[in-house]
C-alpha positions as CSV (number, residue, x, y, z in Angstrom):
1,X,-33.7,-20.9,56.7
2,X,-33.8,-20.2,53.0
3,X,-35.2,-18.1,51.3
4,X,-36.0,-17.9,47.7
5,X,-37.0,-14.7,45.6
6,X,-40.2,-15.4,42.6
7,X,-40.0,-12.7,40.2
8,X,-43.1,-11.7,38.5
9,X,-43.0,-12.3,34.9
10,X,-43.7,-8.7,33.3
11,X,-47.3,-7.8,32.3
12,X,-47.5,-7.9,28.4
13,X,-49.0,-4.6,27.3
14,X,-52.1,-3.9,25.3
15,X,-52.7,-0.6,23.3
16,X,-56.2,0.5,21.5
17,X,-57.3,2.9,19.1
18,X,-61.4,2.8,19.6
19,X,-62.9,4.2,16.7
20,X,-66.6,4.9,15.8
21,X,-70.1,4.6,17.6
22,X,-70.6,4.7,21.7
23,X,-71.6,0.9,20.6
24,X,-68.2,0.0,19.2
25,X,-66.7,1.8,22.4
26,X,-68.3,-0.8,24.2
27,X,-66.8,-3.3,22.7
28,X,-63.7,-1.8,23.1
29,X,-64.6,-1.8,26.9
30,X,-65.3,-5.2,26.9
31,X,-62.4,-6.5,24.8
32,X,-59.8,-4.3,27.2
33,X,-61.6,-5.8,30.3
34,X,-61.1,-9.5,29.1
35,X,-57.4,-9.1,28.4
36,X,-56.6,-7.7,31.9
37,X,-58.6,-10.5,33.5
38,X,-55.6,-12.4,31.7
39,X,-53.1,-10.6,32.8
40,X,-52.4,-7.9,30.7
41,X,-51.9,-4.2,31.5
42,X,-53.2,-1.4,29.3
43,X,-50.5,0.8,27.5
44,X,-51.3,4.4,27.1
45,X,-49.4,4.8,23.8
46,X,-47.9,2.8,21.1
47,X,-44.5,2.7,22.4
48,X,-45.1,0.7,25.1
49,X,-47.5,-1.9,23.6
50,X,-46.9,-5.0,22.9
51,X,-49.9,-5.1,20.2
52,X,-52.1,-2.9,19.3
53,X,-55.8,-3.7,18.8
54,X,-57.5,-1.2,16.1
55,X,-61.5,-1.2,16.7
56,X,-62.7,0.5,13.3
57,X,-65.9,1.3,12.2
58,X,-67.5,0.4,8.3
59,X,-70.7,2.1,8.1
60,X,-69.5,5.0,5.7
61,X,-66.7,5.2,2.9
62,X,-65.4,8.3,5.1
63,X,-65.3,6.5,8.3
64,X,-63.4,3.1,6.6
65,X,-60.8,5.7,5.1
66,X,-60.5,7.0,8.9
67,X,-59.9,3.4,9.8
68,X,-57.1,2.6,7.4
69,X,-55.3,5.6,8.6
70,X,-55.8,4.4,12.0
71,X,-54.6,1.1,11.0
72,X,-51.3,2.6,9.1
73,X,-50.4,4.7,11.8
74,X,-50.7,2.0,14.7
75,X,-48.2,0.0,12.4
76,X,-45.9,2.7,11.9
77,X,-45.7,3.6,15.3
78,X,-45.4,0.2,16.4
79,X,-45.8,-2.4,14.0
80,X,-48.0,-5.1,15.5
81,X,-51.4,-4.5,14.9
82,X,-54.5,-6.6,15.4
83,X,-57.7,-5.3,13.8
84,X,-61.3,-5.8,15.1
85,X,-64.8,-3.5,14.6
86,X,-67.3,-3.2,11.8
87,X,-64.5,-3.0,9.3
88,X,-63.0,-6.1,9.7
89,X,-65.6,-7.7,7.8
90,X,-63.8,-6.2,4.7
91,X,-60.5,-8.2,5.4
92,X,-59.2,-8.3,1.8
93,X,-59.5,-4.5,1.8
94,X,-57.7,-4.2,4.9
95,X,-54.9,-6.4,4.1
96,X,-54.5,-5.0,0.4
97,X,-53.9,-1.4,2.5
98,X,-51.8,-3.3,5.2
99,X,-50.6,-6.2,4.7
100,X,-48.2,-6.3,8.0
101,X,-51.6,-6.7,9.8
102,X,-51.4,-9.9,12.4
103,X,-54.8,-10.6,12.2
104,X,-58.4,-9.3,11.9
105,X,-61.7,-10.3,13.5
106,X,-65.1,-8.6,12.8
107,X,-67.6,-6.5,15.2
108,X,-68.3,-7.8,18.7
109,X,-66.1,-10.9,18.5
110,X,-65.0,-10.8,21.3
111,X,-63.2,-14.2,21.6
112,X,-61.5,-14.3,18.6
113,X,-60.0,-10.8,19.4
114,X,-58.6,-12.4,22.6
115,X,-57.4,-15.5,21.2
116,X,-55.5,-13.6,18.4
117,X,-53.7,-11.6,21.4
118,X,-53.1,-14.2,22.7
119,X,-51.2,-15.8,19.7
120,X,-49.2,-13.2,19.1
121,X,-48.5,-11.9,22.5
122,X,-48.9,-14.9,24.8
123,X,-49.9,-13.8,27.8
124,X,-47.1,-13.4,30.2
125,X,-49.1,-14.5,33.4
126,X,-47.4,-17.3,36.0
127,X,-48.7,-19.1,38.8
128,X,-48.1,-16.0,41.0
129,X,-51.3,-13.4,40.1
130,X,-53.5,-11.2,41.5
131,X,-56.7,-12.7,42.1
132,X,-58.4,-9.9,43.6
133,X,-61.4,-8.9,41.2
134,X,-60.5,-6.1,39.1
135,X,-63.6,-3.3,37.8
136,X,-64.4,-3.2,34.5
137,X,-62.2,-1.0,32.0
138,X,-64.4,2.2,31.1
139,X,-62.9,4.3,27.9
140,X,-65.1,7.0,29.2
141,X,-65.1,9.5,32.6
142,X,-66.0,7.7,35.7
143,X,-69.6,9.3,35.9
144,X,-71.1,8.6,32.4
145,X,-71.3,4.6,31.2
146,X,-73.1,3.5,28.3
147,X,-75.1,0.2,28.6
148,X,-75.8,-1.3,25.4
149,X,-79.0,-3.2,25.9
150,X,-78.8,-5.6,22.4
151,X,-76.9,-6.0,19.2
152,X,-77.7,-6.0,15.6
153,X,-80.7,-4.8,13.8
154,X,-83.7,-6.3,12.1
155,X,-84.1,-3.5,9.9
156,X,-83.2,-3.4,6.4
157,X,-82.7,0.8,5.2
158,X,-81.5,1.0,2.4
159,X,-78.5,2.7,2.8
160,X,-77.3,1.3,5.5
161,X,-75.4,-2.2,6.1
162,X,-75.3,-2.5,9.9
163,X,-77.0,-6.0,9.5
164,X,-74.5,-7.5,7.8
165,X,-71.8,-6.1,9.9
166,X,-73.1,-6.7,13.6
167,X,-76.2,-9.4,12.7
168,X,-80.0,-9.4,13.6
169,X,-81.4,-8.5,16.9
170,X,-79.9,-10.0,19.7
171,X,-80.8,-8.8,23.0
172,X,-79.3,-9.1,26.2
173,X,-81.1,-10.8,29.3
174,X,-83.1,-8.2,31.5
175,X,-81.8,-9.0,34.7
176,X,-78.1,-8.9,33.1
177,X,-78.4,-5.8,31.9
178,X,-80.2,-4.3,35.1
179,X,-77.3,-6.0,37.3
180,X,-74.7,-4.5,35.0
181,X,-76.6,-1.1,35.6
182,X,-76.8,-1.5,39.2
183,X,-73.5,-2.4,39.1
184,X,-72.0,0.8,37.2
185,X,-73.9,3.3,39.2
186,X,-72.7,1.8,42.3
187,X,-69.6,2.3,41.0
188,X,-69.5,5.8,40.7
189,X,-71.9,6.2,37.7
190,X,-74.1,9.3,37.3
191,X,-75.5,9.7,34.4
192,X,-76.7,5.8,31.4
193,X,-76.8,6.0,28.4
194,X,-78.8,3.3,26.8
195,X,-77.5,2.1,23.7
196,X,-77.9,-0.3,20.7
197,X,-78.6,-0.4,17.0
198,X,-83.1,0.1,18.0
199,X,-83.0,0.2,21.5
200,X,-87.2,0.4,20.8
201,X,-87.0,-2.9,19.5
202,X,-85.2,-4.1,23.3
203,X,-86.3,-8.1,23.6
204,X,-88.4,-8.6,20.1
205,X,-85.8,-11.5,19.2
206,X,-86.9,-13.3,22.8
207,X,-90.8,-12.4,22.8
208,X,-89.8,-9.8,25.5
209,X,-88.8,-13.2,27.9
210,X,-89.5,-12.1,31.4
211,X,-86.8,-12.7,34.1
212,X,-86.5,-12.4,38.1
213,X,-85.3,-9.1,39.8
214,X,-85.5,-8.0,43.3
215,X,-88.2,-10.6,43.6
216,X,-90.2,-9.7,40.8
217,X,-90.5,-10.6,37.3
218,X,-89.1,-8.2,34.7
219,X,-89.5,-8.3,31.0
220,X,-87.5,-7.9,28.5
221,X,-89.0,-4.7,27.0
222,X,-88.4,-0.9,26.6
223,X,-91.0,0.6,29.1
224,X,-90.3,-2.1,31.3
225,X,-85.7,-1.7,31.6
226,X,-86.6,2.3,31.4
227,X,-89.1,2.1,34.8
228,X,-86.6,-0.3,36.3
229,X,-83.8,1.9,35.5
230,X,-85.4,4.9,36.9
231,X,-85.7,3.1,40.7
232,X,-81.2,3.5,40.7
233,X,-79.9,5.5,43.3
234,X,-76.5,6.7,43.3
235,X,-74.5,6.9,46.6
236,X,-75.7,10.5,47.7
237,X,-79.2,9.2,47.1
238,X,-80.1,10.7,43.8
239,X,-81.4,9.5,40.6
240,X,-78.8,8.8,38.0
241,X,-79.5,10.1,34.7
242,X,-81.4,7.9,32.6
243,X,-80.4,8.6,28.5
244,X,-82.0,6.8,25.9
245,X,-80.7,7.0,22.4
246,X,-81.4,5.4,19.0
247,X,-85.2,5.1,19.8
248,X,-87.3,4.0,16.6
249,X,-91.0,6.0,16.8
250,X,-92.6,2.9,17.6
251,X,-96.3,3.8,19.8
252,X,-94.9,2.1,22.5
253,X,-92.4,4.9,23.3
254,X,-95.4,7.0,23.9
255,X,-95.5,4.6,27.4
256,X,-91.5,6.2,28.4
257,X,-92.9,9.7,28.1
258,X,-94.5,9.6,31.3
259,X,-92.3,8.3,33.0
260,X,-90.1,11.4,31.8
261,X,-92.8,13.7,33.5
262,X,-92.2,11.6,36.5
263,X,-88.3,12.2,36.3
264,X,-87.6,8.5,36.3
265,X,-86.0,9.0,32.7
266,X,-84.0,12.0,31.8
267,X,-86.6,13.7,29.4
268,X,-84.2,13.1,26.6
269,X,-85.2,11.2,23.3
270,X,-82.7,10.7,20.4
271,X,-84.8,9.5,17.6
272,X,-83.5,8.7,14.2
273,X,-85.8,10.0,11.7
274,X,-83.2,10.3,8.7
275,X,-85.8,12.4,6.6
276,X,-89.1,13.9,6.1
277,X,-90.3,13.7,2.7
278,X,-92.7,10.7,2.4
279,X,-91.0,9.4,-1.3
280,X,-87.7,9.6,0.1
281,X,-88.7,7.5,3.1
282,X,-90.3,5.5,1.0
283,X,-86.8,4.5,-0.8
284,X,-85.1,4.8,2.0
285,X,-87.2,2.1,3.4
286,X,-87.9,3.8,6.1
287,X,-91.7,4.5,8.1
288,X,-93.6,7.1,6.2
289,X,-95.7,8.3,8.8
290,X,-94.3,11.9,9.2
291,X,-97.8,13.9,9.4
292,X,-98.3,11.5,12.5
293,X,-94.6,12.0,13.8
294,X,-95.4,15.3,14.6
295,X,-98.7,14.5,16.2
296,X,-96.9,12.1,18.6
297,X,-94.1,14.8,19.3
298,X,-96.8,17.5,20.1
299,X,-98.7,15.2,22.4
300,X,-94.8,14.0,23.6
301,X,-94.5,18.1,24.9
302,X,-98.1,18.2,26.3
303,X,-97.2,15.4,28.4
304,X,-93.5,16.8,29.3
305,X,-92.8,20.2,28.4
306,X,-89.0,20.3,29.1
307,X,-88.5,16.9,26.7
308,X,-85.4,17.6,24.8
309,X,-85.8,15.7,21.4
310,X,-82.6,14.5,18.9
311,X,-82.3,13.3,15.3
312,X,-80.3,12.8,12.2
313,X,-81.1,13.6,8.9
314,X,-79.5,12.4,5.9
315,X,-79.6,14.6,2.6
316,X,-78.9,14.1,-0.8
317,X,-80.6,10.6,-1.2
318,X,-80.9,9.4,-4.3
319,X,-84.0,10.5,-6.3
320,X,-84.1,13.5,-3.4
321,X,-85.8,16.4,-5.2
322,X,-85.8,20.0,-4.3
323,X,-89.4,19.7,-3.2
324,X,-88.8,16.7,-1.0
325,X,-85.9,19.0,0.8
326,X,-87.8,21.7,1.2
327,X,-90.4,19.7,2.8
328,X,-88.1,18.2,5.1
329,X,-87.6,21.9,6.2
330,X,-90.8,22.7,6.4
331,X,-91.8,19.6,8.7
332,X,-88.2,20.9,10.5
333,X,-89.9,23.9,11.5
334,X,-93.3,22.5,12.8
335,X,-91.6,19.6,14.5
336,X,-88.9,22.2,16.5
337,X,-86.1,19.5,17.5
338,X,-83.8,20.9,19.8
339,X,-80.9,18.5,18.4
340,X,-80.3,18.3,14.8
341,X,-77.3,16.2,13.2
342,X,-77.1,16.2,9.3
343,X,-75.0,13.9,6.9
344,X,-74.7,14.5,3.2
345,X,-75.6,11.1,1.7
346,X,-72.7,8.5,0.8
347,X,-72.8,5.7,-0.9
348,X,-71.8,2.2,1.3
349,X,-70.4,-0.5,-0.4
350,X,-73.5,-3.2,-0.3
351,X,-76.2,-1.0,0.8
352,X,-79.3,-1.4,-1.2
353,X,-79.2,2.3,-2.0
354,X,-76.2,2.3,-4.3
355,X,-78.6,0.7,-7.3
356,X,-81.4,3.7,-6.7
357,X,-81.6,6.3,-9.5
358,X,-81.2,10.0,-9.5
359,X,-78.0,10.6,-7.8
360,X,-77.5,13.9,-6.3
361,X,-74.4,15.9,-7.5
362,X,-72.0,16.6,-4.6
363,X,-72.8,20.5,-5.0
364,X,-76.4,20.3,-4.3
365,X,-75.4,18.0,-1.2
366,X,-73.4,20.6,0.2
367,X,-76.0,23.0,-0.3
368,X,-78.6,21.4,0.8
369,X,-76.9,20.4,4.2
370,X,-75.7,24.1,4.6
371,X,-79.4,24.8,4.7
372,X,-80.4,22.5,6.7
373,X,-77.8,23.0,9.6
374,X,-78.2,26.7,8.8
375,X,-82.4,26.1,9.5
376,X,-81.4,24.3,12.7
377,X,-79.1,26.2,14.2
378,X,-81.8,28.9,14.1
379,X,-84.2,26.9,15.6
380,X,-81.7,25.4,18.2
381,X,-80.5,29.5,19.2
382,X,-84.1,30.1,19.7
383,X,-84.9,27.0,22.1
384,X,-81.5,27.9,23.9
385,X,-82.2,31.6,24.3
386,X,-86.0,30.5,26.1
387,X,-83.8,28.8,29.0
388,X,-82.1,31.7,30.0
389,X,-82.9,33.1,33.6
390,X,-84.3,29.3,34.4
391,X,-82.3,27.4,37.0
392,X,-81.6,24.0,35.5
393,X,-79.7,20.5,36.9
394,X,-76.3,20.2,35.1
395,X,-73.7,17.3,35.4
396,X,-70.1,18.5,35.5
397,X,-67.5,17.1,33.0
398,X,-64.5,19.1,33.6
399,X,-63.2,21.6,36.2
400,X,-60.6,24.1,35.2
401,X,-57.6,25.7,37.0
402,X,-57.7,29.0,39.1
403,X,-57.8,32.3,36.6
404,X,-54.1,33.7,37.4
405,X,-55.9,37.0,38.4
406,X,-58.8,36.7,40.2
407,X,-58.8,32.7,41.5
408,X,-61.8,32.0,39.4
409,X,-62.8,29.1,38.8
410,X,-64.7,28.0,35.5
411,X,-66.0,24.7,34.7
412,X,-67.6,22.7,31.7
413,X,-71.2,21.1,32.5
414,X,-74.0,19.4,30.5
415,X,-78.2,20.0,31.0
416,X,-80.3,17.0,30.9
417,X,-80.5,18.2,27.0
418,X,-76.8,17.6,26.9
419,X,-75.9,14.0,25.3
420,X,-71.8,13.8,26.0
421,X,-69.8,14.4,22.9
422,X,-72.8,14.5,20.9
423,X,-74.9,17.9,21.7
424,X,-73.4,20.9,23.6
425,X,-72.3,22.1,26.9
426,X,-73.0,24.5,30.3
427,X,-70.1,26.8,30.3
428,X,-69.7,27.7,33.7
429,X,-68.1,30.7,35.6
430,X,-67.5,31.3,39.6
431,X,-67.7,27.5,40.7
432,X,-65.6,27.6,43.6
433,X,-63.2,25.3,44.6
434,X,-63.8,21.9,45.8
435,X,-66.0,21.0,42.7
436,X,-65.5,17.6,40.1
437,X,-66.1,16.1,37.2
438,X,-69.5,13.7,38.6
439,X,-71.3,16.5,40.6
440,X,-74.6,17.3,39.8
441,X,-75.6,21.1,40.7
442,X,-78.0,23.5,40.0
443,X,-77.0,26.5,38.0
444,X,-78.7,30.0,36.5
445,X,-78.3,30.3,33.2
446,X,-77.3,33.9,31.8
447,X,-76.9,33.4,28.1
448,X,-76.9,31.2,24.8
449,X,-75.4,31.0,21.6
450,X,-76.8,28.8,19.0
451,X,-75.4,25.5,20.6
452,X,-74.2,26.2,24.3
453,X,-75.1,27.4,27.4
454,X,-73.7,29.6,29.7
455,X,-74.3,30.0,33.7
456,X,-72.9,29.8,37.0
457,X,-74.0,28.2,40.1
458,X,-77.4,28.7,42.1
């Protein structure tokens, strides 16, 4: 009887740089899950690639110098580059930077990043493949996912150009993101993070269209995905973490803060308020309603005390006066956030905010966001320094090796106050062995520092 050997054609190899927002990470996700559904196998550096795929992000001059050098070192290292992300709406930049590019596709295009693999590394794939399902790629630890809910933004701030890079509004089917949900957490996820460019906005485009799940109609609406989100179960039984970020102030999020109380939601809001002052919001084009803000964030702590609130500000706007950042500390201090980010104001090539009057000098920038991290870190070391001697839920990240001495064993943790790679950590000593990154424990904390905690387990 003969016999004949097939040999498997060799997997062509993808690399990728993801650069930017948790929402360009999912992208990435995405983009890296379609090619391997085609055959390909992921490379973990350039060497080994076959092309590279470059996911950049536009939002800020900073952040598209950050993608050039991306881009220049992906085609030094290996020389066959395909660009995608928010900065490949600027293609004529790009290729006057890098003209060796192969080709380059804008934010969330999915298809036309595959196709231009594709073209210029043809899938190597025969008759002979594996047809067993494959999971998704996740970029990020198997117990955190993001789920990004929409894209694009029906806002129009003034110094920001997300709407012409990712579109308006578009949000994703209710029971499609709930099955995706389901579908992560029974794969291991602990802990969602809801993302998207106004996650309050969730189903505005499709007059919150209501769709079956689990025999029951769902619509496609904040308060609705959040209560549906809290009914997950992971496989010990627990709750998963519910996070939701990029939440506009609308009074419909007053309806999510219950449901915090209830610990459905992780009591966690990350709200983009950008500034204070009611003339810069007012050229900012943003909501004025600040005195009201800080009614709604009082009542928010009435209803659950242990609600960690996040935001970004953004100073040095044009026409910015002293007075208007002073209030903005001011309102700082009555409003308490636990989480503050600041960005010193930069101007974004076709943002409305370029043609505004009264440009701040780059000095008073930096002095005015030295003061205002300076203000928060005060306030953050005070709300830190109130937890210690509570015992609070943490999530594990990262488990360390044995101290060479004594066999301890350290480990890095987050509180439900603890966004990942956004806010701090739980720095934790005397874990014992058998622990991972995914478990969820409860721990005493014994000390604070302006931006961490520090504990060890119950």
């Amino acid at each position: 009887m003969n016999t004949a050997t097939t040999i498997l054609p060799d997997q062509k190899k993808i690399g990728m740089v993801s650069l930017g927002c948790p929402k360009a990470l999912v992208d990435s996700e995405r983009i890296l899950t379609r090619l391997r559904a085609d055959g390909y196998a992921m490379s973990p550096d350039y060497a080994g690639a076959d092309v590279v795929l470059v996911n950049t992000c536009g939002f800020l001059d900073s952040a598209k110098e950050e993608s050039l050098q991306a881009i220049g070192e992906a085609i030094a290292e290996n020389g066959r580059v395909i660009v995608t992300g928010c900065m490949g709406e600027e293609a004529e930049t790009i290729r006057a930077a890098h003209p060796a590019v192969l080709a380059i596709t804008g934010a969330h295009q999915y298809e036309s990043v595959v196709e231009a693999v594709h073209t210029h590394a043809p899938p190597s794939q025969g008759p002979y493949v594996d047809l067993i399902p494959q999971p998704d790629i996740k970029l990020t630890p198997r117990h955190y996912s993001y789920l990004k809910i929409s894209e694009g933004c029906n806002h129009s701030c003034a110094f920001c150009i997300i709407p012409q890079l990712r579109g308006k509004l578009a949000s994703r089917r209710i029971d499609a993101v709930l099955r995706e949900a389901e579908k992560l957490v029974a794969a291991g996820t602990k802990e969602l993070l809801v993302i998207s460019q106004d996650t309050s906005a969730y189903g505005v485009d499709t007059r919150h269209e209501a769709r079956s799940w689990k025999g029951r109609d769902v619509r496609a609406h904040m308060t609705d995905m959040a209560r549906e989100l809290g009914q997950l179960r992971t496989a010990e039984g627990r709750a998963p973490w519910v996070r939701l970020h990029y939440v506009y102030p609308y009074p419909h999020v007053d309806q999510v803060i219950p449901l915090m109380a209830d610990g459905l939601l992780t009591p966690y809001l990350d709200i983009p308020f950008q500034h204070a002052a009611p003339s810069v919001l007012k050229a900012m084009k943003r909501p004025a309603n600040e005195a009201k803000v800080l009614d709604r964030i009082h009542k928010w702590r009435s209803i659950c005390p242990d609600i960690t609130i996040r935001s970004t500000f953004v100073v040095g706007f044009p026409g910015e006066t002293e007075a208007d950042f002073q209030y903005l500390l001011d309102w700082l201090d009555e409003a308490q956030l636990d989480r503050v980010g600041a960005f010193r104001f930069e101007p974004v090539e076709g943002a409305a905010a370029n043609a505004l009057p009264g440009a701040v000098p780059d000095e008073v920038k930096e002095e005015r966001y030295q003061r205002i991290m300076e203000k928060t870190a005060a306030i953050s070391a005070a709300k830190l320094a109130a937890k210690v001697g509570r015992v609070l839920p943490v999530i594990v990240d990262e488990v360390g090796e044995p101290d060479e001495e004594d066999g301890s064993i350290g480990a890095t943790a987050r509180s439900q106050a603890d966004a990942p790679e956004i806010d701090g950590n739980v720095f934790l000593r005397d874990v014992g062995e058998g622990r991972k990154a995914g478990d969820m424990i409860d721990v005493t904390i014994e000390d604070a520092d302006e931006h961490d905690l520090y504990g060890v387990p119950v």
